[in-house]
Every structure is written in structure tokens, then in C-alpha cells.
C-alpha positions as CSV (number, residue, x, y, z in Angstrom):
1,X,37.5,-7.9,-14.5
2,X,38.0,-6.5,-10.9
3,X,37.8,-9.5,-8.2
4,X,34.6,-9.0,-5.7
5,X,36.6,-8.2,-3.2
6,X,38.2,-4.9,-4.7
7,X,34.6,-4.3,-5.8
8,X,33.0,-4.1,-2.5
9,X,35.7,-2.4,-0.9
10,X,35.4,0.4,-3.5
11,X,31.7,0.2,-2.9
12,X,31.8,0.6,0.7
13,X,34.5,3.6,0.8
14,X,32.7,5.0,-1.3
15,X,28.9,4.7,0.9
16,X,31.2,6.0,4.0
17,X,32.1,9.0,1.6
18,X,28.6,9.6,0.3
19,X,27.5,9.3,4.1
20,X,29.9,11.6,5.8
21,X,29.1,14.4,2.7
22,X,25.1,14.0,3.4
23,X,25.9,14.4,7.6
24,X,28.3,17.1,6.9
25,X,26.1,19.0,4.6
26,X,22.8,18.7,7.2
27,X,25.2,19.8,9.9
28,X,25.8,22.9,8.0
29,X,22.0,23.6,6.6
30,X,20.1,23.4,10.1
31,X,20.2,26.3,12.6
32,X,19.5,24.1,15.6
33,X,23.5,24.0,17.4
34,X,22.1,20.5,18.8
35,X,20.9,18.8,15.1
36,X,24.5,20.1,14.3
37,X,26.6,18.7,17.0
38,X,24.7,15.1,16.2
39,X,25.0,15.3,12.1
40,X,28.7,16.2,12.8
41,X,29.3,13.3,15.4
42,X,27.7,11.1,12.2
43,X,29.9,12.3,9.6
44,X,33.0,11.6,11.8
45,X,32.2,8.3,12.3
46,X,31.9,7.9,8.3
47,X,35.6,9.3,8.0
48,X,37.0,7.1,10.7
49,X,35.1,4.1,8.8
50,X,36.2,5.2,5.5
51,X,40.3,5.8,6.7
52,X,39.6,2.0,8.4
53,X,38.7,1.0,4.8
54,X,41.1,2.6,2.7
55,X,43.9,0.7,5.1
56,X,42.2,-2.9,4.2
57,X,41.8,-1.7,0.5
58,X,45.6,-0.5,0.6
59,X,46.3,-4.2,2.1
60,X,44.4,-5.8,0.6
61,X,46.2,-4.3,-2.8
62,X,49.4,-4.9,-1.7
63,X,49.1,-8.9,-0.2
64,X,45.1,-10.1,-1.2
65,X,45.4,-10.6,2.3
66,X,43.0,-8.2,4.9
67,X,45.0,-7.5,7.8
68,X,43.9,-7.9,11.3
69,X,43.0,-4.2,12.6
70,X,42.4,-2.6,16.1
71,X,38.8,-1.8,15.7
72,X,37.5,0.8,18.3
73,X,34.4,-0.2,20.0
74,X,30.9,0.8,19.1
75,X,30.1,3.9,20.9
76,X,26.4,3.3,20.4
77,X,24.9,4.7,23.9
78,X,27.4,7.8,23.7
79,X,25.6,8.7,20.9
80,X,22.4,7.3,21.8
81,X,22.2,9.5,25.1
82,X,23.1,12.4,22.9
83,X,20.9,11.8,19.8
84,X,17.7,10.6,21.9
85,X,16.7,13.3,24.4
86,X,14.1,15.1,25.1
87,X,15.6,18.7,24.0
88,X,17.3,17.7,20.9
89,X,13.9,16.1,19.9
90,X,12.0,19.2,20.6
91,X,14.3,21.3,18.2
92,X,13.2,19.6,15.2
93,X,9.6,19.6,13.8
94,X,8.2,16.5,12.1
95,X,8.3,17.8,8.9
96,X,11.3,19.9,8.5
97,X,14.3,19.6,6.8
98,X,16.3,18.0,9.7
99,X,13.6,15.2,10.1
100,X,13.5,14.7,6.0
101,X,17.2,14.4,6.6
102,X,16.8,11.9,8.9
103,X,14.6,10.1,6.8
104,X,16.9,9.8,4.0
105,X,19.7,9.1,6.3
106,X,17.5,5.7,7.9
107,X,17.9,4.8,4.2
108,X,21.6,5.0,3.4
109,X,21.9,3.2,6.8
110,X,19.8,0.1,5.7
111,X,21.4,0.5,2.7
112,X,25.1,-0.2,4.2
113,X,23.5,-2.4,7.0
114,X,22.7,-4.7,3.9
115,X,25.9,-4.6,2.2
116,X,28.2,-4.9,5.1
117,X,26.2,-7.7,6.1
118,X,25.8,-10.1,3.0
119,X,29.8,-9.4,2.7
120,X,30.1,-10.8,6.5
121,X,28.0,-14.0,5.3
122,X,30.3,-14.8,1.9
123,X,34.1,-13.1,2.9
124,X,36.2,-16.5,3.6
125,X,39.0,-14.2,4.6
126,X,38.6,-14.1,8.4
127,X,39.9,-10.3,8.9
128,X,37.3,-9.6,6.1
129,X,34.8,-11.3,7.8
130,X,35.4,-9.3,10.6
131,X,35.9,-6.3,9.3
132,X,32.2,-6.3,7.8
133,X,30.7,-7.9,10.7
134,X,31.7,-4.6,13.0
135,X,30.7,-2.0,10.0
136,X,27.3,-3.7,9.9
137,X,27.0,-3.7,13.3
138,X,27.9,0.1,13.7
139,X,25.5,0.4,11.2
140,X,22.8,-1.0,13.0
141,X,23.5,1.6,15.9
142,X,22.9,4.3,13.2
143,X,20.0,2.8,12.3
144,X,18.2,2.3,15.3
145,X,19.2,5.8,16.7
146,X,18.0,7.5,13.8
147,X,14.9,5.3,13.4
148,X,13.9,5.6,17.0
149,X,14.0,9.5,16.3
150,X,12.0,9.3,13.2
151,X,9.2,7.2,15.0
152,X,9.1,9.9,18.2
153,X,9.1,12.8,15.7
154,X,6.2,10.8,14.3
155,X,4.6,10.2,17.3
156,X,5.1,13.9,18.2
157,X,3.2,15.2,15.2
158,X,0.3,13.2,15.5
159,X,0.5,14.1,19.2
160,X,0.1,17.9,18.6
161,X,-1.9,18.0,15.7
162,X,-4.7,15.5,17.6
163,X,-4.4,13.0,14.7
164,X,-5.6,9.8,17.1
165,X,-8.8,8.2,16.0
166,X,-9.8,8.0,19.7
């Protein structure tokens, strides 16, 4: 049987995979140049997270030892500026397909939030440790960009279609 270690390494190149396929594949359905240029910058980040853990999975192969990496920093407000204005929020409609996309993409988030995370608590490696701390982390600026768009495109609907009970 495959250690845990091997196991959640597999598991989380593969979520980075799955991710950067759903972010590419959105960026090429919608029309909108802007939903594009975002979805792209997504699935980027999912290949430079998945080449970050096929090195420690390669290491980790080769020595059961993670190696300590350069990781880059969190470009969170970057993409926050980018994701979260005014124009880009205006080209997608509250129930279209770029807003179920961001739906389903709030979930895969949480999803890898969650896994990152628990590994972060139990890896006694501390290059592991920190490995999963910064994927979780990055995570969490996924998450909150995307959710903070899903509740505005929320709040837009029942904006324009009058939905307040006052």
C-alpha cells in the first residue's frame, strides 16, 4: 500500500490538473475577452502549482524527503484588482454560464482549501508542512475572489430584478 504521503501528493497534482482543465475550458467557452483573461490567469496558476508539486513528488520519490522550494508570493490583490471591478462584473449576468462557472469553481476551491489544509495540520516533514500551508493559502485567495464575485453577481440580480422585500 502507497504511504499517505505519495497519496496526497497524487491527489493534489491531480486537483491542480482538474482545476487548470475547468479554467482553461471556461476561458475558451465565454465571449467576454475580460471572463477570459481572468479564467486564463486561474488556470496558470493551477500549472505553476501543479509543476511545484510534481518537483516535491519527484523528491519526495527519490529521498522521502520534501525539499525546501523558492515559493513565489501570493499575488492575491494582482488578481483581486483584476477579478473584482466594476466592468468585468458587468460582463457577466447572474445566471449565465460564466457565473455557473464560478459557482462550481468556489467549490473545487473549498475543496483544495480543505485538503491542503488538514495535510498542513498532520505533515511532520517541515518542507511538507510548508508546502501545504502556501497551497492552502493561495487557495484561500481563489476562494475569496471568486466568492466575493458570486455574492456581487448575486446582489446584482436581485438588484435589477427588484427582488428586495422592502
Amino acid at each position: 500500500m502507497e504511504n499517505k504521503t505519495v497519496e496526497i501528493l497524487k491527489m493534489a497534482i491531480l486537483m491542480e490538473r482538474r482545476g487548470r482543465a475547468f479554467y482553461a475550458q471556461v476561458a475558451e467557452q465565454t465571449k467576454s475577452p475580460e471572463v477570459k483573461e481572468v479564467f486564463n490567469i486561474m488556470a496558470e496558476e493551477e500549472i505553476m502549482h501543479e509543476k511545484i508539486l510534481a518537483e516535491e513528488f519527484k523528491n519526495y520519490s527519490k529521498s522521502q524527503n520534501f525539499v525546501a522550494l523558492n515559493l513565489p508570493e501570493d499575488n492575491y490583490n494582482q488578481i483581486a484588482k483584476l477579478i473584482l471591478n466594476k466592468d468585468l462584473k458587468n460582463k457577466i449576468s447572474s445566471a449565465s454560464f460564466e457565473a455557473a462557472a464560478i459557482s462550481a469553481a468556489i467549490d473545487m476551491e473549498t475543496k483544495a482549501i480543505e485538503v491542503y489544509a488538514e495535510r498542513a495540520k498532520t505533515a511532520t516533514d517541515d518542507n511538507e508542512k510548508k508546502l501545504y500551508q502556501w497551497l492552502s493559502e493561495w487557495e484561500k485567495g481563489h476562494h475569496k475572489i471568486l466568492l466575493d464575485l458570486d455574492n456581487e453577481l448575486k446582489e446584482k440580480i436581485w438588484f435589477d430584478n427588484q427582488f428586495w422585500p422592502f
